[in-house]
N, C-alpha and C positions, 0 to 999 in steps of 0.2 A: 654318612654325614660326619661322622667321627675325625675322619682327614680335615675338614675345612675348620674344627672346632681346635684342633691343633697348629692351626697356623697364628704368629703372633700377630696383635692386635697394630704394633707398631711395626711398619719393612725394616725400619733400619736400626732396631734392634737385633736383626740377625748378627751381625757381623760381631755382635758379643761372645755369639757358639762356635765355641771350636769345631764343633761339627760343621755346620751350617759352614763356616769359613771356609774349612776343607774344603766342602763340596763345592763353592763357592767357585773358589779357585781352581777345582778341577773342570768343570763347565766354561771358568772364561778363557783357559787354555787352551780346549777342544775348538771354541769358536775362533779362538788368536788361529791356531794350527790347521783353520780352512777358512784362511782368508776375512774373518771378519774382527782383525786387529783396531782398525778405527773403531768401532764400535765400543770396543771394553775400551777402550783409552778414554771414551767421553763418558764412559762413567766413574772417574775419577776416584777411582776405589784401588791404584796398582799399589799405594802403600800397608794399605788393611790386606790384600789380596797378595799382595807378593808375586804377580803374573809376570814374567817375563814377555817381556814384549821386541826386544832386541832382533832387529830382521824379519819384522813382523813388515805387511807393508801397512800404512798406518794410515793412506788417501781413503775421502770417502767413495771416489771412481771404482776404487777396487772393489768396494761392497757390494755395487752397483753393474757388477759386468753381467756378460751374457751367462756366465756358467755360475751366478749366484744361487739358482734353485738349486741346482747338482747339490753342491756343498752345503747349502745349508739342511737338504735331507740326509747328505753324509754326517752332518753335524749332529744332525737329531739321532738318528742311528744309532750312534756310537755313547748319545749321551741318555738310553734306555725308555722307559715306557713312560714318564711322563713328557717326556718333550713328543715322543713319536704321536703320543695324543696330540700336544699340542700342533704338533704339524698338521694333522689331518681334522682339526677344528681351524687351523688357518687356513684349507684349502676352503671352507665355505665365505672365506672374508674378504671377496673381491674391494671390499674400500680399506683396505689395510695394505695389499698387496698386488703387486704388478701380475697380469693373467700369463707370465713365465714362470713366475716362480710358482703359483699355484699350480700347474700345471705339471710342476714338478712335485710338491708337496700331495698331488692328487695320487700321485703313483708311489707315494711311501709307503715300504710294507712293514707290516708290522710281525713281523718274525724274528724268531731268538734261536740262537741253538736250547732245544730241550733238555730238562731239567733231571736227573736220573731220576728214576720211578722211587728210591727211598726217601726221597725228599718229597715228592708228591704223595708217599704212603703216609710221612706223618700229618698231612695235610689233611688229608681223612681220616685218622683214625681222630687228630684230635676235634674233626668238626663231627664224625659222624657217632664216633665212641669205639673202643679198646677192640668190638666185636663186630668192626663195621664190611669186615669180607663176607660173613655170613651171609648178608643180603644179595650176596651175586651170584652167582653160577661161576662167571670164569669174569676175565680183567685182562685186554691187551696194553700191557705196561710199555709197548712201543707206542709213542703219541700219536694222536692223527692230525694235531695240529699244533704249532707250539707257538703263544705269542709273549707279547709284553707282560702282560697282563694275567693270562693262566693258558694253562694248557688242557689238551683235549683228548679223553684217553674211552675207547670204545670197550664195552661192556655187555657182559647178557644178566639179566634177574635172573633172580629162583624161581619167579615165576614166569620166565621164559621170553618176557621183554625185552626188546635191543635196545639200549639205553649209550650215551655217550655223557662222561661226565667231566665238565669243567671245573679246572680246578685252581685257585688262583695261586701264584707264585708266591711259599714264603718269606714274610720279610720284608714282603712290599709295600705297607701303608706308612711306617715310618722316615724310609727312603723319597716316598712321594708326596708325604708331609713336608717336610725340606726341601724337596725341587719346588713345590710351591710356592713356602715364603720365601724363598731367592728369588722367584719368577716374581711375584708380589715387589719384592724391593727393589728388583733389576728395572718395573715396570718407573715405577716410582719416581727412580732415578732418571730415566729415559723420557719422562713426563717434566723434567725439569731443567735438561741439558735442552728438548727442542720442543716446539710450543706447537708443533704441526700431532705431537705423539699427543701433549696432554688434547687436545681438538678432538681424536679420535678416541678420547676415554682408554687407554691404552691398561690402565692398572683396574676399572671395569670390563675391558674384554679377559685380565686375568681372575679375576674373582669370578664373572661366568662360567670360566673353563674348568677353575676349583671346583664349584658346585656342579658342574656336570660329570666331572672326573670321580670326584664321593660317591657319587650315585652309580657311576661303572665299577665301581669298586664294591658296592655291595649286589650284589649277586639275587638277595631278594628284588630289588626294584625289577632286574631282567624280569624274572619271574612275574613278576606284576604286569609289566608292559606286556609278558606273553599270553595272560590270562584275558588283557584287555583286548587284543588282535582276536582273539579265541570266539569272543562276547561281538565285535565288530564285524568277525565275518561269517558268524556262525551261519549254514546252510548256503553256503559259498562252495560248491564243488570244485570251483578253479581256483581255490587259496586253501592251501593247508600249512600252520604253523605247529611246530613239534608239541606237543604234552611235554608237562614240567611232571614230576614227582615231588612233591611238597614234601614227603617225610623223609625223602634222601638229599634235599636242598638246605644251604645255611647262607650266609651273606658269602662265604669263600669259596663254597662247594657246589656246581648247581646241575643237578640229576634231569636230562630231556630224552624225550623216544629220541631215537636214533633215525633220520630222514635219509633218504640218499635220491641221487635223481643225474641228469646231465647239465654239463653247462651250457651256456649259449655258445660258446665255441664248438661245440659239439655236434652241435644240432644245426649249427650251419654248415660244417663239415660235410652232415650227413645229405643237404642237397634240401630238405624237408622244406617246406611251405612253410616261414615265418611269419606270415602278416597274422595269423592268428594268436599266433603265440605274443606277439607285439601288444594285441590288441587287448588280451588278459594282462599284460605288464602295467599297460596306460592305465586300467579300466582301475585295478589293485592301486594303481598309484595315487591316482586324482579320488580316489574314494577316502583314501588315508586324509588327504590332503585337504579337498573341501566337503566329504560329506563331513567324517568324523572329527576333524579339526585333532587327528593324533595320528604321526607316521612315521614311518620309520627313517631315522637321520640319515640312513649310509646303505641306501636300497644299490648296491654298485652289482657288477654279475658275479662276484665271490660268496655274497649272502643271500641269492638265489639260485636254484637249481629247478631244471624241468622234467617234471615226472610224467609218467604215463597219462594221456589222453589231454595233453595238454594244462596239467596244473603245475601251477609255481609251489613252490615250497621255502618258505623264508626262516630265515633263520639269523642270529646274532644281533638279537632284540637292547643293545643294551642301550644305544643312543637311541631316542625318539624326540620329535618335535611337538609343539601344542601350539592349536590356535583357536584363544579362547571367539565367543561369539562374535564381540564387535570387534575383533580383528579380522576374522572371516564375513564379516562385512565389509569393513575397508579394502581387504583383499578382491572382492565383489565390486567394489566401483576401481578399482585398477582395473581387473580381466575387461568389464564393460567399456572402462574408455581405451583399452587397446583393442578392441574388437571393434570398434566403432570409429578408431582412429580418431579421437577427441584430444588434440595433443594438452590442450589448457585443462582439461579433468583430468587428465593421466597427473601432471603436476600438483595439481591442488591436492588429489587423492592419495599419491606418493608423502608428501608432505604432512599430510592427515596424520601417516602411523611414524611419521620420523620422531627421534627424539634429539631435542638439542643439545648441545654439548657445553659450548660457551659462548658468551655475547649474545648480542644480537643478528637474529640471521636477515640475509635481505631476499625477500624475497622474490621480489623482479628478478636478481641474476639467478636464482635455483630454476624460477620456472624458466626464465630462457634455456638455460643446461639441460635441462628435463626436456623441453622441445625440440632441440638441437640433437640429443639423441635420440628422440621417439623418432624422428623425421628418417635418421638413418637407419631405422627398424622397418619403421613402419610404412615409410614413404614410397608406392607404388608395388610396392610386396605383396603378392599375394599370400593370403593367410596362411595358405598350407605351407607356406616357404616360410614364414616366421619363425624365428628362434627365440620361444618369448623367452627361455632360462638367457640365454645370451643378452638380453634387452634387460632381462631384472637386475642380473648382475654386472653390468654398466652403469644401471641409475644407482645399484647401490654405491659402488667405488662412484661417481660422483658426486655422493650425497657429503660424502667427507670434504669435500673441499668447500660446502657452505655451512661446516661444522654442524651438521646433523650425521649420525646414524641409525642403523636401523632395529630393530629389538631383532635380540641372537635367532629368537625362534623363526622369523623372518626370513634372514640371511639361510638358516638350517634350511628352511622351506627355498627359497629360490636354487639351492645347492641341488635341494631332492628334483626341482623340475629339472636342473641341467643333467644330473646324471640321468635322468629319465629320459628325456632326449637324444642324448647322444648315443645310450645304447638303443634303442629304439631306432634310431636314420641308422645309425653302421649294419643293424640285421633288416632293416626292411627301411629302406629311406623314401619310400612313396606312400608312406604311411601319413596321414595328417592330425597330429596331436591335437592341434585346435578344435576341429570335428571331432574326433574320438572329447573330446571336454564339454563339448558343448552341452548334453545332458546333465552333466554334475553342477555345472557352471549355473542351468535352470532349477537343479534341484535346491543349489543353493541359495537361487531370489524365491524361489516358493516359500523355503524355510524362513528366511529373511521376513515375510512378508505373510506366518500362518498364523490363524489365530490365537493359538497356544503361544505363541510370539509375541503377538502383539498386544495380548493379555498379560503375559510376564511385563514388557517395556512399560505397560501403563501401569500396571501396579507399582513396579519399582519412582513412576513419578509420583504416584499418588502418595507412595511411602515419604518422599523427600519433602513432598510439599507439604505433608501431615507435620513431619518432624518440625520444617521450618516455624508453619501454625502453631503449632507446638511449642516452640525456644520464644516466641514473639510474648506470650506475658511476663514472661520472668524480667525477657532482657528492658522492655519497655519502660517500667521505674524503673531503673538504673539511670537509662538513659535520660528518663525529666528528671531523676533529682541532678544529673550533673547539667540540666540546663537552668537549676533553679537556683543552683549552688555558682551558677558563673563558670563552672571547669569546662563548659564546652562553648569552644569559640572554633565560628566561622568565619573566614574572609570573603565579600563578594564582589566583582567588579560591579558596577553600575549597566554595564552591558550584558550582564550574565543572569540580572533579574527575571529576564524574558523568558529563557530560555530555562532558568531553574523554577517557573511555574509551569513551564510545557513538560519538565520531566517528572513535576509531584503530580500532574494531570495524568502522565503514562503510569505512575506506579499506581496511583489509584486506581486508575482503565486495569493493568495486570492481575490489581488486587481482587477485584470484581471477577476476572477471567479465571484466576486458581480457582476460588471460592467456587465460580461453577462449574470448570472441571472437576475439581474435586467431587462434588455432586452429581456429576454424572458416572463417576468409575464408580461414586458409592450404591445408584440406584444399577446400571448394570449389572454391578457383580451380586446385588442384594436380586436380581432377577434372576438370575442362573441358578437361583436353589430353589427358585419358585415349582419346578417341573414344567415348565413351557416348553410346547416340542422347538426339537433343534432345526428350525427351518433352513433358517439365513442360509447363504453360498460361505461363511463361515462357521457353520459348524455349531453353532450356537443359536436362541430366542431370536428372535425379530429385535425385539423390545431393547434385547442386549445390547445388539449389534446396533441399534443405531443412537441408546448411549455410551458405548465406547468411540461412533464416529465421533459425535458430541465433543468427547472431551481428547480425543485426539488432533483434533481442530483446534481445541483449547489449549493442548500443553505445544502444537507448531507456533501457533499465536503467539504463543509466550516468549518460545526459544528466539521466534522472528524476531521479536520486538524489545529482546533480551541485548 
């Protein structure tokens, strides 16, 4: 988190650091010299920058050609690990970008020439201390994997453990602090030359990527996230993720068993029977996804490997997605009204989790566009032929065009179904993801709808309605002495008399309705410590269950007539 606390408060104070400047201008040069000359020109910065632009070509057509993905991963490439991050967080952003360019951005690898091992030696000694070879047996200082970010060097303990330890590249937090505020005030700028960029929140998709890039950067959070997958799948014979080493682990340095296994190209090579293997990918996936609502960002076939008897082995925990409860609700009436072809509840429920950007949205034309594409999904397709990541990542890229989008974790999530899909049809394409979901999909309305669930949602109203009850004597005199004082004035139309005793009739009706829901969560829960056996088909008193119905009747009432 140390990187995002580094970035300045204001974009365009950059352009004060000579540093910053430097870099500045080395980045808008990279992008002038593969074609994306128009671009830095509109941000109006060649005086401070000093970019030469001269045989630049300068149309926005050029931007826009067919081999703009090429170039713009050759751009990222060249211009080191924070934009290569950046590239492959734009591949989950189908409403940012054309499915060309992503598609090229999906294939950006993230590889360096490695670092010589003396420079990775003081990496260690100064995270692990002066004596930190003792702890090994031996160290192969030839890499086994070398990226942006850190490199990967395979090892044996003293006590006999195959261990691989990552390690991250000197010198990089300060460098990726400055690619940020530049990204930050390039965003800025780009938000204020065209009104399509600020629509799409463009300098909040960079402040996302800051804080997800902090977070890959410190090397504990992996660690964390692997601890979590550990606790999620524990007595999961078909999932194993590596053991960490906590006392050889630091934010820079991060100590994991050593896993090895084949890849899916290998294994289809070999002729073998894939649909099982497909079937523990799905099964892994959609667990991440709607049992536990945390999964892995970039599940692609380079971060899995297949081990003996059919187990996945995952690895390269550092991006993950979360989807707290009532977003895996919302998520929950999306799957139901595409599985039911409800195209006006696919909209409404889409809409649910968007978030707006500016103006007013309309929503007639959203849900027409929402319809218009469900129809081309959905329309006479059988299920198993569905490409729902295809279909998510369409409504998403059109959500932009009625100035909403979609929260990151979202977009990260429809990313993880498409990679999920695709490699799943290319090894076994008569597989049907929809069926293989259908279980997780019911485990999820169970949970939705248990009574430890449903116990939490009414407590939490019970809580808000207590507080309201609560704040009403304080604020009450206030409000008569400013009517007694004259400071509170109304204006009514004479038409509106009618209507503003039919709505002091409704809040008094509502006010009656809290007061006895409230009394009913209060005698319910004051019943559950009574020792009354747990009869109900909920899990709880008779007595209980049917003052929770009570006042669950009480707080729809409410919301209804809200």
């Amino acid at each position: 988190m140390s990187v995002l606390r580094t970035i300045v408060s204001s974009s365009r104070a950059l352009v004060t650091g000579a540093k910053d400047v430097a870099r500045f201008r080395e980045i808008a040069t990279v992008f002038v010299r593969h074609g994306f000359g128009w671009w830095v020109a509109q941000l109006k910065l060649r005086r401070e920058l000093q970019v030469e632009l001269a045989g630049a070509e300068l149309t926005r057509a050029a931007v826009g050609s067919a081999d703009t993905g090429k170039r713009l991963v050759a751009a990222f490439t060249q211009l080191g690990p924070t934009f290569v991050k950046l590239g492959q967080i734009l591949s989950t952003r189908p409403d940012l970008l054309s499915d060309a360019v992503i598609a090229e951005l999906t294939c950006l690898q993230d590889q360096v020439s490695p670092l010589p091992f003396e420079q990775i030696e003081g990496q260690l000694r100064s995270n692990l201390g002066p004596k930190w070879r003792e702890q090994f047996a031996e160290i192969d200082e030839t890499p086994l994997a070398s990226a942006s970010i850190a490199q990967v060097h395979r090892a044996v303990l003293k006590t006999g453990e195959r261990v691989v330890l990552k390690v991250q590249r000197p010198g990089l937090r300060p460098k990726i602090a400055s690619d940020l505020n530049i990204l930050l005030a390039t965003a800025a700028y780009v938000e204020e030359a065209f009104p399509e960029a600020a629509a799409m929140d463009l300098v909040g998709v960079i402040r996302g990527f800051a804080k997800s890039l902090a977070q890959e950067l410190d090397f504990c959070v992996e660690a964390r996230n692997i601890a979590r997958f550990h606790r999620n799948f524990a007595g999961d014979d078909k999932v194993r993720v590596p053991v960490v080493y906590d006392a050889l682990s630091t934010e820079e340095v991060l100590c994991m068993e050593f896993v090895e296994g084949r890849k899916f190209s290998e294994v289809l090579q070999s002729g073998e029977d894939t649909r099982p293997l497909v079937e523990v990918y799905f099964k892994t996936a959609y667990k991440m996804l709607f049992i536990d609502g945390f999964f892995h960002g970039d599940l692609h076939p380079g971060n899995v490997f297949v081990q003996e008897g059919g187990r996945l082995a995952i690895i390269d925990c550092g991006m993950v997605g979360r989807l707290s409860p009532s977003m895996k609700d919302k998520l929950i009436d999306i799957l139901w009204a595409v599985m039911s072809e409800d195209m006006e509840a696919l909209a409404r429920s889409f809409y649910a989790l968007a978030i707006p950007t500016a103006g007013k949205v309309d929503y007639a034309a959203f849900e027409a566009d929402v319809v218009e594409i469900a129809e081309r999904y959905l329309g006479g397709v059988p299920l198993s032929e569905l490409q729902i990541g295809e279909l998510f990542g369409e409504l998403v890229a059109g959500a932009t065009r009625h100035r909403v989008r979609m929260p990151t974790d979202f977009t990260m999530m429809f990313k993880a179904i498409l990679t999920t899909e695709g490699l799943a049809r290319s090894i076994a394409p008569d597989v049907d993801p929809l069926e293989l979901a259908r279980p997780f999909i019911s485990q999820m309305v169970q949970d939705r709808y248990s009574s430890e669930r449903i116990k939490q949602t009414l407590l939490a109203d019970f809580h808000l309605l207590s507080r309201a009850a609560h704040s009403l004597p304080q604020r009450l005199p206030a409000l008569l002495e400013d009517v007694q004082e004259g400071r509170l004035a109304v204006g009514l139309a004479p038409a509106s008399l009618a209507a503003l005793d039919k709505a002091a009739e409704r809040r008094m009706n509502q006010g009656v309705r809290a007061a006895l829901t409230i009394t009913c969560i209060a005698c319910g829960t004051y019943a559950l410590g009574l020792g009354l056996p747990a009869t109900s088909p909920l899990g709880i008193p008779w007595i209980s269950t049917l003052f929770y119905a009570a006042a669950a009747y009480g707080v729809i009432g409410l919301r209804w007539r809200s």
